[in-house]
C-alpha positions in Angstrom: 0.0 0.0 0.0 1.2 3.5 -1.0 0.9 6.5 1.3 1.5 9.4 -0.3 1.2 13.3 1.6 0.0 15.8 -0.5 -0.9 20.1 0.0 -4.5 20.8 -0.3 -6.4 21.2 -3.3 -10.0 22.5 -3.9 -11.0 18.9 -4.5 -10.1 17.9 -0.8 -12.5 20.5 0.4 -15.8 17.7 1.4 -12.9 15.5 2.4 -11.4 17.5 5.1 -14.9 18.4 6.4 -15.5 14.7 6.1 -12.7 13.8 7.7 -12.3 15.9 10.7 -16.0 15.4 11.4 -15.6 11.6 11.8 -13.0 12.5 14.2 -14.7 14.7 16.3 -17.9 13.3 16.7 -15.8 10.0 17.9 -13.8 11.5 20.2 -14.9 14.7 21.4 -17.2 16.7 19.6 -17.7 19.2 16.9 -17.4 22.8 18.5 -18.0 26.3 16.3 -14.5 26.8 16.3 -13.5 23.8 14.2 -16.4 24.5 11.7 -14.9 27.6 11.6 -11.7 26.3 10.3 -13.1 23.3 8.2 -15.9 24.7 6.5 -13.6 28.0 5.5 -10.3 26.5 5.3 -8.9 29.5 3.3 -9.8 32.3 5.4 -8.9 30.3 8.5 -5.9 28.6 7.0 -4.2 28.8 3.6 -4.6 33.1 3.1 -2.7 33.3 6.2 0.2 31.3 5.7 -1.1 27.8 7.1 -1.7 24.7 5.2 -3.3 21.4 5.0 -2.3 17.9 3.8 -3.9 14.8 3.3 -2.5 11.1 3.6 -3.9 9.6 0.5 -3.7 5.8 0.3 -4.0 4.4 -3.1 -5.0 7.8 -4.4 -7.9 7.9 -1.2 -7.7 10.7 1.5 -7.3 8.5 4.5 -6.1 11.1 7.0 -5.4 14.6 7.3 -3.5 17.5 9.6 -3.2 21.1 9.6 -0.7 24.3 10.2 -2.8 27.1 11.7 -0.6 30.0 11.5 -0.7 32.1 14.5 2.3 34.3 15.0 5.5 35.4 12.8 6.9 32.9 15.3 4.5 29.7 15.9 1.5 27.3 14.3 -1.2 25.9 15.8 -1.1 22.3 14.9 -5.2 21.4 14.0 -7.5 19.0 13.1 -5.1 15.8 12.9 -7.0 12.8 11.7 -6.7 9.5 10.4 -10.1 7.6 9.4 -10.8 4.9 11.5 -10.4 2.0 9.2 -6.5 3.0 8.3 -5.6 3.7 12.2 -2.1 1.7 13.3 -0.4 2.2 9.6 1.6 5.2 10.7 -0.3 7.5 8.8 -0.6 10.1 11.4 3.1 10.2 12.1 3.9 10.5 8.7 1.1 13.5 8.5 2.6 14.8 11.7 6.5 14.8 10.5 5.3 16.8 7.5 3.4 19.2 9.7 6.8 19.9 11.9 9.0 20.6 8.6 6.9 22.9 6.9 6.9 24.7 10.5 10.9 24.2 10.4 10.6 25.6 6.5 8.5 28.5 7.3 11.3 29.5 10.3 9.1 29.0 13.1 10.1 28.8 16.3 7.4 26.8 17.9 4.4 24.6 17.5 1.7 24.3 20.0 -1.8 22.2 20.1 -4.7 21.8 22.9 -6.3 18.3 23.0 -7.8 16.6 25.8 -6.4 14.0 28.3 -8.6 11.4 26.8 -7.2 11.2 23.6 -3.9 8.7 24.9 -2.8 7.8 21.1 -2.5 11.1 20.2 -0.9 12.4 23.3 1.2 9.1 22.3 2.1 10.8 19.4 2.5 14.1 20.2 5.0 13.0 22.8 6.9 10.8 20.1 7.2 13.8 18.0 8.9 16.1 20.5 5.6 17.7 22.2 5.4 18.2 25.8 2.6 19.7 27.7 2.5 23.1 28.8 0.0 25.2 31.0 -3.6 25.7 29.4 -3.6 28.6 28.7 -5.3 31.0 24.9 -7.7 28.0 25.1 -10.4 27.9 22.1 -11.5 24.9 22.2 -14.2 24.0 24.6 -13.3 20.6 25.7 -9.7 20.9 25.4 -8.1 20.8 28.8 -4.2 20.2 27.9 -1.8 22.0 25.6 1.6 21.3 24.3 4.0 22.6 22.3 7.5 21.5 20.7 10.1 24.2 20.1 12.2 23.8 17.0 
């Protein structure tokens, strides 16, 4: 099987909102601020310097992550998701490491994300990728009760 990471393109758009739906609903839920960056993905996103990619496998979006841009010196890493059915193939690490160099790329200095305690795999891998958690604090997500951050 061939996992290939690829930028965004306009025909992604139901797919990202597809995707990071599945994810929420399963896991937490679907608050306005992540319909606010789904369902307008350029103004929240890509027109500030941000991107999106999607793990496609076999040419089919399987997962996706995204780069909020937030500062000249940090991103907001978002909306990480693999679908269910192609968990445990090292999709989202691959989506993650891809995340982290375009951060590198763009010279930032730091990356930060809020999740919740609940969510051990991704904490998991968060933790693998250099993250460590940091006091809550900017919070905008309702149910997120932990941030971290890595420092490149």
């Amino acid at each position: 099987m061939e996992i290939k990471i690829v930028k965004w393109e306009d025909k992604f758009a139901k797919t990202y909102i597809d995707l990071s739906i599945e994810w929420l609903e399963k896991y937490v839920s679907v608050e306005p601020g992540d319909l606010e960056i789904i369902e307008h993905p350029y103004e929240s996103v890509l027109n500030n310097g941000g991107m999106i990619w999607f793990a496609l496998l076999e040419n089919i979006p399987v997962g996706t992550v995204t780069m909020i841009k937030s500062s000249n010196n940090s991103f907001e890493l978002a909306k990480l998701a693999v679908t269910e059915k192609y968990k445990k193939l090292g999709i989202g690490e691959r989506l993650m490491k891809v995340a982290i160099e375009f951060a590198r790329e763009n010279g930032t200095k730091k990356i930060y994300l809020f999740t919740n305690h609940n969510l051990i795999p991704a904490i998991n891998l968060y933790k693998k990728c250099g993250f460590v958690q940091i006091p809550l604090i900017d919070n905008k997500y309702i149910e997120s009760d932990m941030k971290m951050e890595l420092y490149l």
